[in-house]
Every structure is written in C-alpha cells, then in structure tokens.
LUMZASE-461425 format. One record per residue: residue in one letter; x, y, z of N, C-alpha, C, O in turn. Coordinates in steps of 0.05 Angstrom, whole numbers, plus 5000, padded with zeros to 4 digits. Example, Ala and Ser with C-alpha at 12.3 -4.5 7.8 and 13.67 -1.06 7.14 Angstrom:
BEGIN
A526448865156524649105156526449345156528549345169;S525749555142527349795143525850015157526850235161;
This chain:
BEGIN
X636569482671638469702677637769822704635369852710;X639169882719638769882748637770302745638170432724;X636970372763636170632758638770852762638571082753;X640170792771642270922775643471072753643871312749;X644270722731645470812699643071012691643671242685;X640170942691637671082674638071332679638071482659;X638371442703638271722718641071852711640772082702;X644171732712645971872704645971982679646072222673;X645771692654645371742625643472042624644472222610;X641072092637639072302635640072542640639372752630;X642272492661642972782681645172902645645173142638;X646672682629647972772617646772972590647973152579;X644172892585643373022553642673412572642673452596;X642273552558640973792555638473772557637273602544;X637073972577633974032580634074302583635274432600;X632474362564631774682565634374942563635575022544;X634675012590635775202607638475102624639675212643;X639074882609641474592625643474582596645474442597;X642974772563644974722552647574762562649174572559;X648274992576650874982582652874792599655274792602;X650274582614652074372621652674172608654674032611;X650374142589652073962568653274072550653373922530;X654374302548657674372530659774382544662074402535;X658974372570661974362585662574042590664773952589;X660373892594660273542586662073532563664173432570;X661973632532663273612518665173652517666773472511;X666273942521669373972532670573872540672773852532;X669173672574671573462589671473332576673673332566;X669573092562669272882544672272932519673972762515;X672373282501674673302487676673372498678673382483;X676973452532679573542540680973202548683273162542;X679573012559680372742557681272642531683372532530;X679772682510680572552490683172642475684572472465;X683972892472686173022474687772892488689572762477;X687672902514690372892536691372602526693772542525;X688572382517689572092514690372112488692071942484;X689572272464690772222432694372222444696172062445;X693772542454697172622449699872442471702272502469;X698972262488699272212509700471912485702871872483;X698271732469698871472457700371592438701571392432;X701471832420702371922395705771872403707571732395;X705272142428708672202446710471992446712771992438;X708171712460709371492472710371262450712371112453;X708871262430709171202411711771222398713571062396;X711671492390714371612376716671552394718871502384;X716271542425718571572434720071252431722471182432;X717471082426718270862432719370752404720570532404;X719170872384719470842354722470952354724370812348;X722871202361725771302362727571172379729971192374;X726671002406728970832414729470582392731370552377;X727570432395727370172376727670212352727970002340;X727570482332729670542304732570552313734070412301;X733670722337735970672336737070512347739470542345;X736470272363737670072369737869902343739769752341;X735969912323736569722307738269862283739669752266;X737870092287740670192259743070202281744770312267;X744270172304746370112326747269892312749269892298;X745669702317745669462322746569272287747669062282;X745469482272746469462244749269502233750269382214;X750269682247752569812244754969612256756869492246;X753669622281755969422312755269182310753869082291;X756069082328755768722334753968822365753369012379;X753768512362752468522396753968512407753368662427;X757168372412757768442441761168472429761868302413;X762468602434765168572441766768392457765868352479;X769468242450770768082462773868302470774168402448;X775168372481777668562478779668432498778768382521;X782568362490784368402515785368622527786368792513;X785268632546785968852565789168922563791168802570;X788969112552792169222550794369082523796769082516;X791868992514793968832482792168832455790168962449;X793468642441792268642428791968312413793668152418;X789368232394790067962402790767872381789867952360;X793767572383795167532368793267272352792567242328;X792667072382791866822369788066842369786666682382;X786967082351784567062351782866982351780667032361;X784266722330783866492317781866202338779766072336;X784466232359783365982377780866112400778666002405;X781866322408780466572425777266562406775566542423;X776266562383773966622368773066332371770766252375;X775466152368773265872369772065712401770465532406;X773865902420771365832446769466072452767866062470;X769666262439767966482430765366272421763166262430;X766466142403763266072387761465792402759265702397;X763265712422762165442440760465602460758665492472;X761065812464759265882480755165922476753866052460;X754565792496750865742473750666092480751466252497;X748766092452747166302447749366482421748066642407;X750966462417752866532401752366472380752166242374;X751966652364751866522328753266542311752666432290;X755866682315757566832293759267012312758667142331;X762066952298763967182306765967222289767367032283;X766467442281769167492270770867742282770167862302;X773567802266775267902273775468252265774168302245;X776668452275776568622272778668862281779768832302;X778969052268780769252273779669522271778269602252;X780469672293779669982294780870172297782370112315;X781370412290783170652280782070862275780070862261;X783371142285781771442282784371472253786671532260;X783871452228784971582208783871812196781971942206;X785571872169783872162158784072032129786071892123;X781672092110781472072082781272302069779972512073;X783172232049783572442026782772392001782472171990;X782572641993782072581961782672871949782573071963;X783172881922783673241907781173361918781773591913;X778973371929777173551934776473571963774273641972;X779473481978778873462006779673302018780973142005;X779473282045779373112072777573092089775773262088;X777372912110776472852131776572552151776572312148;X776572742171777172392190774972242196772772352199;X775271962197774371792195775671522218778071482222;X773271362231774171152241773670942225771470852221;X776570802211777170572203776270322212775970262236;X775770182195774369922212775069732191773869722169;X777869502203778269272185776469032193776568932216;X774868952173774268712174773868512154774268572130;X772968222161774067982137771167932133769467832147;X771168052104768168032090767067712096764867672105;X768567572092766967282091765967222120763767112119;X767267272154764767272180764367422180762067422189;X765067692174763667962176760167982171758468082186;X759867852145757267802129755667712160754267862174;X756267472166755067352194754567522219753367422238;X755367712218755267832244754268092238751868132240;X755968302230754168572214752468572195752968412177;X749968752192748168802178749569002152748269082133;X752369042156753769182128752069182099751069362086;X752068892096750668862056748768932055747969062035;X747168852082743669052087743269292079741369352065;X745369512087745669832086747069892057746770132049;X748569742039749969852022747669862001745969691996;X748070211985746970281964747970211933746570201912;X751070171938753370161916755269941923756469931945;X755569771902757969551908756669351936754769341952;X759769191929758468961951761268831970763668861964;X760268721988761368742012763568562002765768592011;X763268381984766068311972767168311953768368151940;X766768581953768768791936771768861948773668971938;X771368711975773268921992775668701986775468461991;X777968831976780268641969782268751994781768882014;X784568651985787168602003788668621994790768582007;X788868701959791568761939792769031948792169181967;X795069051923795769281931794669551927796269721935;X792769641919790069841921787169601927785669461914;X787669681966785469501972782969651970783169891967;X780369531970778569671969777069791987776769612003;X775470072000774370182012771470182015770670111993;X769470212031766970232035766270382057766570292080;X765270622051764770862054761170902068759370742065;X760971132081758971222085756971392064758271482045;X753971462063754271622045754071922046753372042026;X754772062069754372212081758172332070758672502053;X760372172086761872152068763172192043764872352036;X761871992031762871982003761272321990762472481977;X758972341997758272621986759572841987759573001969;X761372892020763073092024765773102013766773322007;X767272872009768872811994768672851962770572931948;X765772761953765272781921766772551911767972561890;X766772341925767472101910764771841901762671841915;X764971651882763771521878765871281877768371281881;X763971051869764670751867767270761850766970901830;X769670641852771670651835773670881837776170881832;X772371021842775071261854776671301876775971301899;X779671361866780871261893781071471910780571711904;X781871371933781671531957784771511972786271361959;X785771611992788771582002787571632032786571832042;X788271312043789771402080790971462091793171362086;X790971612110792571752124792771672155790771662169;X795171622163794971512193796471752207797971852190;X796571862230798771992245800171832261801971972270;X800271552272801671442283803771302275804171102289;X805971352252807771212237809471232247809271272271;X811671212237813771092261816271262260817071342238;X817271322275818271562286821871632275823371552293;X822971702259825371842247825872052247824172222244;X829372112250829772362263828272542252827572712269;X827672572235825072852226821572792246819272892246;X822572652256819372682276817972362260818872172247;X815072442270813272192258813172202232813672422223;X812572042219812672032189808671912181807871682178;X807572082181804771972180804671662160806171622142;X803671562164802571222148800871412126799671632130;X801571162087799271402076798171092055799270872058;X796471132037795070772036793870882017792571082023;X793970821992792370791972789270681972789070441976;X787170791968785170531962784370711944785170931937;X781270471936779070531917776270491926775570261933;X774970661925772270631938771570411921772870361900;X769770291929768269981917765969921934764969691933;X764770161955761870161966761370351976763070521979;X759170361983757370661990755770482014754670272007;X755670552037753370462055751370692066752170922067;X749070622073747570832085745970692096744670522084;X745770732134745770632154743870832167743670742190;X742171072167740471202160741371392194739671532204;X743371362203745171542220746671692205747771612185;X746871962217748372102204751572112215753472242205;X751671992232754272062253756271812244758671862244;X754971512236756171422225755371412189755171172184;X755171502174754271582149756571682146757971582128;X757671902160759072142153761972032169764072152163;X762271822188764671822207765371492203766571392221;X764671342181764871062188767171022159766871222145;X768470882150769970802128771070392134772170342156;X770770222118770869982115772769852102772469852078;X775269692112777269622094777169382095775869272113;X778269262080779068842082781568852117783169012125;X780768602128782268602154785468562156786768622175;X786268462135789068392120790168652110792568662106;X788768872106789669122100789169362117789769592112;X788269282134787569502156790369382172790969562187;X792069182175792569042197796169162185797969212201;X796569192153797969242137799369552139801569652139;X796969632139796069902133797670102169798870312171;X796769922187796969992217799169782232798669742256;X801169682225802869532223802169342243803769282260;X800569262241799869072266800968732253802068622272;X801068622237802168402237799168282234797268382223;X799468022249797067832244795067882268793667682271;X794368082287794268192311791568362301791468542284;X789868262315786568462316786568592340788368572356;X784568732341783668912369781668772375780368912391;X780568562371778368502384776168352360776168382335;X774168182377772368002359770168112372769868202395;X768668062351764968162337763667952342763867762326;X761467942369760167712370757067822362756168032370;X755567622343752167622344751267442360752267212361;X749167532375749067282396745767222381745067352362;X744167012393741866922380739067092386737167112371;X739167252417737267332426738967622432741267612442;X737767862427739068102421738668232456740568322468;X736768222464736268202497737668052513738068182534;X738567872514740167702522742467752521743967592532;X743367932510747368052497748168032525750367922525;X747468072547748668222567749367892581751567782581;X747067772591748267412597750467352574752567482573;X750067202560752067172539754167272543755667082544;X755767542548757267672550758767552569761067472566;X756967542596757967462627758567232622759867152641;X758266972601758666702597761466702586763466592597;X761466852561764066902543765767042563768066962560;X765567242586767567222598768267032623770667052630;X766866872636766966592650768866432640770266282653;X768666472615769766212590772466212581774166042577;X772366562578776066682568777666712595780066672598;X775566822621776966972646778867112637779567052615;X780267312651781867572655783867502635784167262636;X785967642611784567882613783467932592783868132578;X781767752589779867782568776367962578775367902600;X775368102564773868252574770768292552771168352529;X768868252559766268182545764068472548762868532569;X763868562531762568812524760068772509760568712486;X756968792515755268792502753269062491753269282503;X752269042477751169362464749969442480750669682484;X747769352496746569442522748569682539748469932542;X750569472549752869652560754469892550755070092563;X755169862521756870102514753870312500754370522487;X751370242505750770502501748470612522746470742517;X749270522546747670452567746370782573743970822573;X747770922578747671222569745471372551743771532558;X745971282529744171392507741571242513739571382514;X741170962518737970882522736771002557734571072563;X738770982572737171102603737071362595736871522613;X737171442575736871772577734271752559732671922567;X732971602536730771592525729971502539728371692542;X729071312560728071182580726271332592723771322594;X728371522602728071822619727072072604727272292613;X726272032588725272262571721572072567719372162571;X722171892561719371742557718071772583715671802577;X718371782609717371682631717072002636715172072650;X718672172628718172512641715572562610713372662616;X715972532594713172602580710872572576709372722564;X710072232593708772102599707672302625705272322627;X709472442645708272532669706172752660703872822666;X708772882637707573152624704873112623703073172639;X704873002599702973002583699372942605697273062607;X700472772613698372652633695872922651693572932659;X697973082650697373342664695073442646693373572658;X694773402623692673482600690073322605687873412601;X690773032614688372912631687072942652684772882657;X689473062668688473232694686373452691684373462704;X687173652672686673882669683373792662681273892671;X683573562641680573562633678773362652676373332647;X680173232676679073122708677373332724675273292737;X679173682722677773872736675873892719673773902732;X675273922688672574062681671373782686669673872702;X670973602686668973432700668173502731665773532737;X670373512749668673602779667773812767665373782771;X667974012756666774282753663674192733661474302735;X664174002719661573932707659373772733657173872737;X659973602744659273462765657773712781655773822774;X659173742798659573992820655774182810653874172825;X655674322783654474472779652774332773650674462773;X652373942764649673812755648873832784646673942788;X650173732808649073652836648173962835645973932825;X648474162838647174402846644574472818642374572816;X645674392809642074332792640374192805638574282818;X641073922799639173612808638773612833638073402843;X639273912855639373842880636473862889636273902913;X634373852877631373862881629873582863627473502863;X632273472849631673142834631972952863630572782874;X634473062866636272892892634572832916634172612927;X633573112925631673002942629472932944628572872966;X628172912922625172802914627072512916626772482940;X628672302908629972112896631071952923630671712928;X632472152940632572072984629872022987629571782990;X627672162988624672243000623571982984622471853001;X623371882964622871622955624671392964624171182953;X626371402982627971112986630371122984631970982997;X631071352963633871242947635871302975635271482990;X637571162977640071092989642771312988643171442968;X643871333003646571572996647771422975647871522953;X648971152981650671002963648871002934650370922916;X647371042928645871032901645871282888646271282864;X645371502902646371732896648671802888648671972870;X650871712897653471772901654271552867655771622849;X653271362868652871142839652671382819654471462805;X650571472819647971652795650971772787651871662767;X652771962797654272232792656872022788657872072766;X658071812800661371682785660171622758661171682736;X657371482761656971332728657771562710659271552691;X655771872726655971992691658772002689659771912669;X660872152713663772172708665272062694666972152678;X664271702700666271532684664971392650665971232635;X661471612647660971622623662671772609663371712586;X663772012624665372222603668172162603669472232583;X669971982631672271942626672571722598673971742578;X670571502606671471342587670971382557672671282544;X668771512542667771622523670071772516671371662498;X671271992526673072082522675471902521676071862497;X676971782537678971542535678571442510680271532494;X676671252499675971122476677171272450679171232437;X674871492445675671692432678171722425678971632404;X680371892449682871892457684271622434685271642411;X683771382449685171082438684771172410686571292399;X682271112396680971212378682971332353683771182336;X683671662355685371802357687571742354688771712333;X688371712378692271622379693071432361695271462351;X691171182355691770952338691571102308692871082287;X690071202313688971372272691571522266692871452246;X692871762285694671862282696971752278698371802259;X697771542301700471372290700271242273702671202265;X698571092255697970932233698771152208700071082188;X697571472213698471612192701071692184702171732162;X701871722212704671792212706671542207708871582198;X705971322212707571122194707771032178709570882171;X705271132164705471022130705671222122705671142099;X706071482119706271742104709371882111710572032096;X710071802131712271972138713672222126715972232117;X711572452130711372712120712672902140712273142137;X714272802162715672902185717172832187717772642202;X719573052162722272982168724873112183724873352176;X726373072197727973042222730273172200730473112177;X732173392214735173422196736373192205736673092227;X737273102174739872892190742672962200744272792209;X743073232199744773272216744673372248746373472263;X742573322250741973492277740473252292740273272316;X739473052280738372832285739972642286742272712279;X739572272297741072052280739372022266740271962243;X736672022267735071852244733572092219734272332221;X732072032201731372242184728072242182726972412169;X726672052194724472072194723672112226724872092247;X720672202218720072092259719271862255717971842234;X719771562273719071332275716371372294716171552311;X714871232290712371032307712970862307714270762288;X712270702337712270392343709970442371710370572391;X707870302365704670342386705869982392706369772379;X705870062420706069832442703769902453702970112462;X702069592452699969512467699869522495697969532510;X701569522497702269562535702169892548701569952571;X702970042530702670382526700870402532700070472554;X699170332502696470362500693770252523691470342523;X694670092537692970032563693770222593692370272612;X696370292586697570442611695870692598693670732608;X696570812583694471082578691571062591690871192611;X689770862576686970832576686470802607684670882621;X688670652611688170572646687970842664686170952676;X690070892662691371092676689271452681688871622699;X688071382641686571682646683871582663682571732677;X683371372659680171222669679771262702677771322716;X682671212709683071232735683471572748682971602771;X684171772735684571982737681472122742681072282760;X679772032725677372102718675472042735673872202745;X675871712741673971592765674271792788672371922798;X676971792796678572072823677072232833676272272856;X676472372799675172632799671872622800670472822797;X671272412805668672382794667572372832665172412837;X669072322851668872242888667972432898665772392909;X669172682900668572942914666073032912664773092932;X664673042874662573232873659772942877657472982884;X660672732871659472562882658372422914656272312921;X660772482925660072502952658472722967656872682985;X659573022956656973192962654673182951653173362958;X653773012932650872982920650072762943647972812956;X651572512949650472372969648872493000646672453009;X650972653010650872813033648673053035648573203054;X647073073013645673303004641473183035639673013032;X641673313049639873313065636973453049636573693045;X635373253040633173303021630573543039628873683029;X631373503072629273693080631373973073630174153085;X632774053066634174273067633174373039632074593034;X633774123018634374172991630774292983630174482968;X629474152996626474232984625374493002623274592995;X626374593018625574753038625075043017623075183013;X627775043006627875352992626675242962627475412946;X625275072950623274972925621875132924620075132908;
C-alpha cells in the first residue's frame, strides 16, 4: 500500500480532540448517500411510469395506424393484404371509430366506440389480456349485438355482463324535424380493465359489422390496426407501409400520436435528475468543508511529511484519496439503498395513485442499469471535484511557515 492510501485512511478515523471531524466525515459520507438513494428511487419510478404506460397504451391501441386521407376505406380488404407484405408486420385488422353516448335506466355517458372483428382483432390488441368478464368472442353482430365495456364505465352506469345497454349516435340523418339521433340496442357481454382510467371510463367495444350498421357506413372502415414485430421499430415500418400504399394513404405509429405525452416524461426525468443531483452537491460542499478543516489540522503532519521528502503531488494524493473514500463509500451506500428501496416498492406496492387523477393506480418501478451507473458515476465525479481545491491547498502548504508558529 503506497503511503499516501496509509496516511489518508488515518487522516479519516478520530483522535482525541479530532471527534468532530469525523462526524462531519459522516454527514458527507450520509449527505452522498441520500442524494444517490433518492436520485436511483426518482429515476426509477420515472422510468417505471413511462414504460407502465406505454405498455397499457400499447394494450389498448395497435402499433401503427393505416388511414385514407379524406375517406374512408372501402376495399380494406386488398389495402390490409399489402399491409401484411410489408416485413416486420405481424397482424392487421380492421376497424371503426365514433364519439357516441351510452344509456341505460340509471344513466348516461359518452363514450368512444370502437368497431372491431374479434377474430384479427385478437392478433393485434391486447383486449382478452385486460378483460375481467366475458370474452372477446362474445361480441356478436345479431340483432342485439354485443358490447364490451370499460370497468370504470360499466360501474358508473351500474351495469353488468348481460344487461342491456342502448346507443346513441347524434349524427343520423337529417328530416324535416332536424337530425334524428341513431339509437342501437346492445348487451353488455364484457368488462375490460386496462388499468387507465381515461380509457376504463371512455372506451366501449362492438363487433365491426355492427358498428359499421349502427353508423351507416356500409362495408367501409376508418382505418386498419397494424402490430408490427419490434415495438421500437413502429416508426420504420410505418415509413415502409407508407412507401408501399403512397398518397393517400397515410401511416401513423404510437411513437408519433403520443409523441407529446412521452417528450414531456422525458423532460420531467432529465429536470429531476438535475434536481435531485443538487443533494449530491450539497453533500460535495460538506466534504471541501471536511477536507478544508483536516488540512488546517494536519498542517504540522504536512510539513513534517514535505521536510521528509514527500512531494506536493503526494500530498495533494493523501486529501482526493480520503475525498473519494467518502464520495464513494457514500455512492455505494447510496446504490446500496436505492436498489433496497425500489425492490420494496415493487413487490409491496403500498403507494397508491387516485385513479382518477392518475392513468395508472400504483407507483411503478423499473431500475435501469444504465441509471444506475449514470448516478454512481456522476456523484463519484461530483465528489472527486470537490475533493481539488482543499487538496491543492494542502499541496501548496510551505512547511517552513507551517512549523514556524509549532
């Protein structure tokens, strides 16, 4: 061990009349480990609440949208099958969408309609995944077709499985008494819960033959539901499928329509990350302040240590080692910490979120290894920083001065 480590390690314990520098040693050692727990917890969570809701999004939606521009499409049919030549594509089906209102004797409320054909539907939406009640081919096309509901929904309504419900359209078709609203019998025959509240409470599910019935569209969708193979990838794919259809066909991937909602978590992760960091800072100054006051101790060690040989650069060694004894001790710690806490909070999930004021109902964790090194890194380096100043004036310290007033 070179004397440098021997002599810093030493400068760190307590002697005598020196307790109070090693409790302020402790402090920066816990103001580091702090700044790094809450720093891996934040990042954690934040990264848990994007990646819960992209995948309850992503449960709900398809990956990418196909739409014509200004129509609506007749021959879906041929349109879905160079849909599916395109590589990376795994599945597509057909679909219809609508702002209606649902009724029932204990109420109303609006709802966006969504026709689709249980048999590619299955292939592309995570639907059967989320349902609590009934099953996804339940959904008929008779004349009381069947419904599948949110459960957020169905609770405000007070309906269950089997009870019918009535649609309501405002866009019906127009006689001299004005519009004549569209009105549709069904029967609930599912319950989904998708663990959003916005679609829980705003989503309703019909067979595609009766949404199309229902909204007089004829044999005519609004558009096809693509799953593509690689969920990162939506956005290529997209740009292929429109290469493939060209104008005016138009290719929409989830990336894109919620491009908004993730650059704004993005932006919230990278501003709390600054925050937070500041708590590492704070515990960077009680280290120069610990430093600072060992050199004005040891400054009669220091120069017995010059007066034997020792070197500035060796000196200036003695005071980073202890610094980056306490950044990293602390850091560790910190890691330590942050991993114990997100582990608790993901298996216990005793922190619950309103679901109406929230989309999700729990707080999510998700600890990225890559976080977790940007933390450790980041405070190590903050620490080392702080460790230059009071180290360089221990180097600079002139031993005939220091021993003069002995």
């Amino acid at each position: 061990m070179r004397y440098e480590w021997f002599v810093s390690l030493r400068y760190l314990k307590a002697k005598r009349k020196q307790t109070f520098i090693s409790v302020i040693t402790l402090i920066s050692i816990a103001g580091v480990m702090v700044g790094v727990t809450a720093l891996i917890v934040v990042l954690a969570v934040m990264t848990g609440f994007a990646s819960d809701l992209r995948e309850r999004i992503l449960g709900i939606n398809s990956h990418i949208i196909v739409q014509q521009l200004g129509a609506v499409l007749t021959d879906y049919g041929e349109v879905a099958a160079q849909v599916s030549q395109v590589p990376g594509v795994q599945a597509v089906t057909p679909y219809v969408y609508a702002q209606t209102m649902v009724s029932t004797e204990g109420g109303g409320a609006g709802v966006v309609l969504r026709g689709i054909d249980p048999a590619s539907a299955a292939g592309v939406l995570s639907l059967k995944d989320t349902l609590t009640a009934g099953q996804l081919s339940d959904l008929g096309a008779g004349p009381v077709p069947g419904l599948i509901v949110g459960k957020e929904l169905a609770r405000v309504l007070r309906v269950e499985v089997g009870d019918p419900v009535r649609l309501v359209s405002p866009s019906g078709p127009l006689t001299p008494m004005g519009v004549i609203p569209r009105l549709k019998t069904c029967r609930v025959v599912g319950i989904f819960a998708s663990g959003m509240y916005e679609y829980d409470m705003n989503l309703a599910y019909v067979h595609l033959a009766a949404a199309q019935e229902f909204l007089d569209l004829g044999v005519a969708v609004h558009g096809l539901e693509v799953k593509v193979a690689d969920v990162d990838a939506a956005d290529q794919v997209a740009s292929a499928i429109e290469k493939r259809l060209r104008l005016p066909f138009i290719a929409k991937d989830w990336m894109e329509m919620n491009r908004n909602l993730f650059s704004v978590l993005k932006l919230e992760k990278t501003a709390m990350f600054i925050i937070l960091a500041l708590i590492v800072l704070v515990a960077a100054f009680n280290i120069v302040s610990t430093l600072i006051m060992v050199v004005m101790e040891k400054g009669k060690d220091i120069a017995i240590m010059k007066s034997m040989g020792a070197t500035s650069r060796s000196i200036m060694r003695i005071f980073v080692y202890e610094g980056l004894v306490i950044g990293i001790t602390g850091t560790g710690l910190g890691v330590l910490g942050g991993l114990s806490l997100c582990a608790i909070l993901a298996r216990y999930q005793f922190i619950k979120l309103p679901p109406d004021v929230y989309p999700i109902s729990t707080l999510p964790v998700k600890v990225l290894p890559l976080d977790v090194g940007l933390v450790a890194v980041a405070a190590v380096v903050i620490t080392f920083l702080a460790t230059l100043y009071p180290s360089w004036q221990a180097a600079r310290l002139d031993p005939a001065v220091a021993l003069r007033y002995e």
